[in-house]
C-alpha distance (Angstrom), angle and dihedral (degrees) to the residues before:
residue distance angle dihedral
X1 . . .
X2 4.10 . .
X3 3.54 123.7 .
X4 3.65 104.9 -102.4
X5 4.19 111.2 -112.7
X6 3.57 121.6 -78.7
X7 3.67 128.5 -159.5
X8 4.16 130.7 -160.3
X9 3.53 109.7 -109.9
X10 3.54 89.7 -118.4
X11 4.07 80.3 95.4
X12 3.65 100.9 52.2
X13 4.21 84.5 42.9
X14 3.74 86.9 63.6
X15 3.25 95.4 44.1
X16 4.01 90.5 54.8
X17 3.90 91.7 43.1
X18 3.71 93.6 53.7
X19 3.62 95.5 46.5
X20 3.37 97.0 51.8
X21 3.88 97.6 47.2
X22 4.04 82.3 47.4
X23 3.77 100.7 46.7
X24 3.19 121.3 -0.9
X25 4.23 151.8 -62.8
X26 3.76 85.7 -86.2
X27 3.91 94.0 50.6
X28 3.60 99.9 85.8
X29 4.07 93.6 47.4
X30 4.35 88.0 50.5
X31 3.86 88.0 55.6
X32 4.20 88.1 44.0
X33 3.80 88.7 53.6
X34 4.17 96.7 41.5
X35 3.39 85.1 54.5
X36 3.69 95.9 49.9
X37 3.80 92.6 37.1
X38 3.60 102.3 50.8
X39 3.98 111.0 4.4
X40 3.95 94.1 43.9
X41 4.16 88.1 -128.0
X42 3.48 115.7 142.1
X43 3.17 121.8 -158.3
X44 3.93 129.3 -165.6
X45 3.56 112.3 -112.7
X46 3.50 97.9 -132.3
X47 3.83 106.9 25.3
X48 3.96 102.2 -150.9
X49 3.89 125.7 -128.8
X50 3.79 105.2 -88.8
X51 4.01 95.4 29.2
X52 3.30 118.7 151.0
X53 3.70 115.9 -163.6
X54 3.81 140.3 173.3
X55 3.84 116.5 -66.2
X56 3.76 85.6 -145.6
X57 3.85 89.2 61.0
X58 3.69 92.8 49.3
X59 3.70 91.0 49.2
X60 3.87 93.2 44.9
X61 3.96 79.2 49.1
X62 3.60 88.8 60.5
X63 3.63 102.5 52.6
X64 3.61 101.7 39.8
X65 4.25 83.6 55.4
X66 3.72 88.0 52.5
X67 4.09 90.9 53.3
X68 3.36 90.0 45.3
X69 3.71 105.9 45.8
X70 3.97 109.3 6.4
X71 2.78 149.9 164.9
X72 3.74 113.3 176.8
X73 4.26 90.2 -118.3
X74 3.89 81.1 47.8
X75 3.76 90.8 123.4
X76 4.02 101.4 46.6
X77 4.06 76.7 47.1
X78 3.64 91.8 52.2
X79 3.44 95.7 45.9
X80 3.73 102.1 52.1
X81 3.61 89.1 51.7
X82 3.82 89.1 50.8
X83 3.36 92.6 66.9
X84 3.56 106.0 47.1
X85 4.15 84.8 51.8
X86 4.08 90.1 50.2
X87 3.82 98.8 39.9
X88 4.04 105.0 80.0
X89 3.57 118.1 -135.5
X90 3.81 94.1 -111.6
X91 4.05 92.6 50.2
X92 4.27 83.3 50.0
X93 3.87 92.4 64.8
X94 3.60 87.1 49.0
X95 3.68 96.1 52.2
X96 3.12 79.8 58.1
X97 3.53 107.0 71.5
X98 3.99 87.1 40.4
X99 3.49 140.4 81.5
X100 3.74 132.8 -115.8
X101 3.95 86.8 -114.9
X102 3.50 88.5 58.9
X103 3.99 89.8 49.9
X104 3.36 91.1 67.7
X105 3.92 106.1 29.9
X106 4.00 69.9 66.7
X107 4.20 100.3 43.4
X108 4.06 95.5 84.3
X109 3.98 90.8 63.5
X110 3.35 93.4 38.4
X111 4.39 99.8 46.1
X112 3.65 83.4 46.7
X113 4.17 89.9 65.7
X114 3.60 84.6 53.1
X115 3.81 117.1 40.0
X116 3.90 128.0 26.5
X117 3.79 93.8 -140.3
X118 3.80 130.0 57.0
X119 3.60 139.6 45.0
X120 4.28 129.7 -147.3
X121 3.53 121.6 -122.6
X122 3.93 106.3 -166.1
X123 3.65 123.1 -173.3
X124 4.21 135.2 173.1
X125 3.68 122.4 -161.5
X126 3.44 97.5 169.5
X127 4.26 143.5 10.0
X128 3.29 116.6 -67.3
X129 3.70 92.4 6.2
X130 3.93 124.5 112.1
X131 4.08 133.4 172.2
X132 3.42 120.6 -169.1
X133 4.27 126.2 179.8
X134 3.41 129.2 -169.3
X135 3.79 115.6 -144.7
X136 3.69 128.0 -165.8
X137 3.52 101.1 2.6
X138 4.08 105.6 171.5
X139 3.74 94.5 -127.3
X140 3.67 125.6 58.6
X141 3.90 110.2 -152.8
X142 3.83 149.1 129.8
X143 3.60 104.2 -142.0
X144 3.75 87.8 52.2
X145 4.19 86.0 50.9
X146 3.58 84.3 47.4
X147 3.98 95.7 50.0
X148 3.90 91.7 45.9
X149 3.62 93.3 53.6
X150 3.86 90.7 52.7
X151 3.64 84.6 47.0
X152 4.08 96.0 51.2
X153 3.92 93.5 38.4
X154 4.10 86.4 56.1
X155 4.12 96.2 40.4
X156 3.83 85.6 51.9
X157 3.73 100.9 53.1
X158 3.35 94.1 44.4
X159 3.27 84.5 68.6
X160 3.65 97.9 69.3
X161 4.06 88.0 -95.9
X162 4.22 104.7 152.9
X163 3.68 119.0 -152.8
X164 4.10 95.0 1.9
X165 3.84 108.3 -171.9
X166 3.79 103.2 -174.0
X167 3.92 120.3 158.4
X168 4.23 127.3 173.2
X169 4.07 87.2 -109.8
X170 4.29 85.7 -179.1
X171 3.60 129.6 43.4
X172 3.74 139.4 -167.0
X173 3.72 91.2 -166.8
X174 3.66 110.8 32.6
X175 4.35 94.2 38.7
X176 3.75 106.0 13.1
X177 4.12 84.5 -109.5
X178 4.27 108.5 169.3
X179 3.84 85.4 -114.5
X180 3.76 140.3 -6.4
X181 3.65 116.8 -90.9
X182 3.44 124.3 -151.8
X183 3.75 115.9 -171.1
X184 3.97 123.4 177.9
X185 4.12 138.0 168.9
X186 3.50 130.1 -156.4
């Protein structure tokens, strides 16, 4: 049987930071104890630098902070913020002199120091076009879609990118796709 899918704790760091900036010091421990209380998730209280924990338990993390705080864009929200948090300062004045092509020539390397499943295909027909899908990612789940676009839209402007439009156009979880597909223009 396959190891179940891991994910750095950089994830469930963001997730912490960005519910305590939203709502609160005691935010983070209210989602800890839902879990605990009514998903059966424990989580460490103090998840140590170079943890890797189940995806399922950061995805569970997810939804029980969007039933306890909303709102229903929670997610997208979530996500954006996630990737200011997890994109240093020094790797942001980079971006900067980048494109969002180059973002995700770079995402593959980058989403495999973070998860244990799934690998990037990413593919450009045309300027200031990009397509990006996510295969074999070890959780199925459309809060987690949600939260990755959020992510992607924010990575890509801070690279400069004006008027991104980028929507998940394919999804595992919301049409039974073979990957996610996020596609965006700029």
């Amino acid at each position: 049987m396959p190891e179940a899918s891991q994910t750095f704790c950089t994830s469930f760091l963001s997730l912490r930071q960005y519910l305590g900036e939203q709502h609160g010091a005691a935010a983070w421990k209210r989602v800890r104890d839902t879990l605990a209380a009514e998903r059966g998730v424990e989580l460490p209280a103090v998840i140590a630098p170079g943890a890797w924990l189940p995806t399922q338990h950061y995805v569970t993390a997810l939804h029980v902070a969007h039933d306890l705080f909303g709102p229903d864009d929670f997610y997208l929200r979530f996500g954006r913020a996630a990737a200011e948090y997890e994109v240093k300062w020094v790797h942001r004045v980079v971006l900067r002199f980048t494109s969002p092509l180059w973002v995700l020539d770079r995402a593959g390397d980058v989403w495999q120091k973070a998860h244990t499943t799934g690998h990037w295909r990413i593919e450009s027909d045309r300027p200031h076009h990009l397509r990006g899908s996510l295969y074999a990612f070890g959780v199925v789940d459309r809060a987690y879609c949600d939260s990755l676009l959020g992510w992607l839209q924010r990575a890509l402007v801070m690279t400069g990118a004006d008027k991104l439009d980028m929507a998940e156009t394919r999804c595992r979880a919301r049409d039974g796709a073979d990957a996610c597909v996020y596609e965006g223009t700029w």
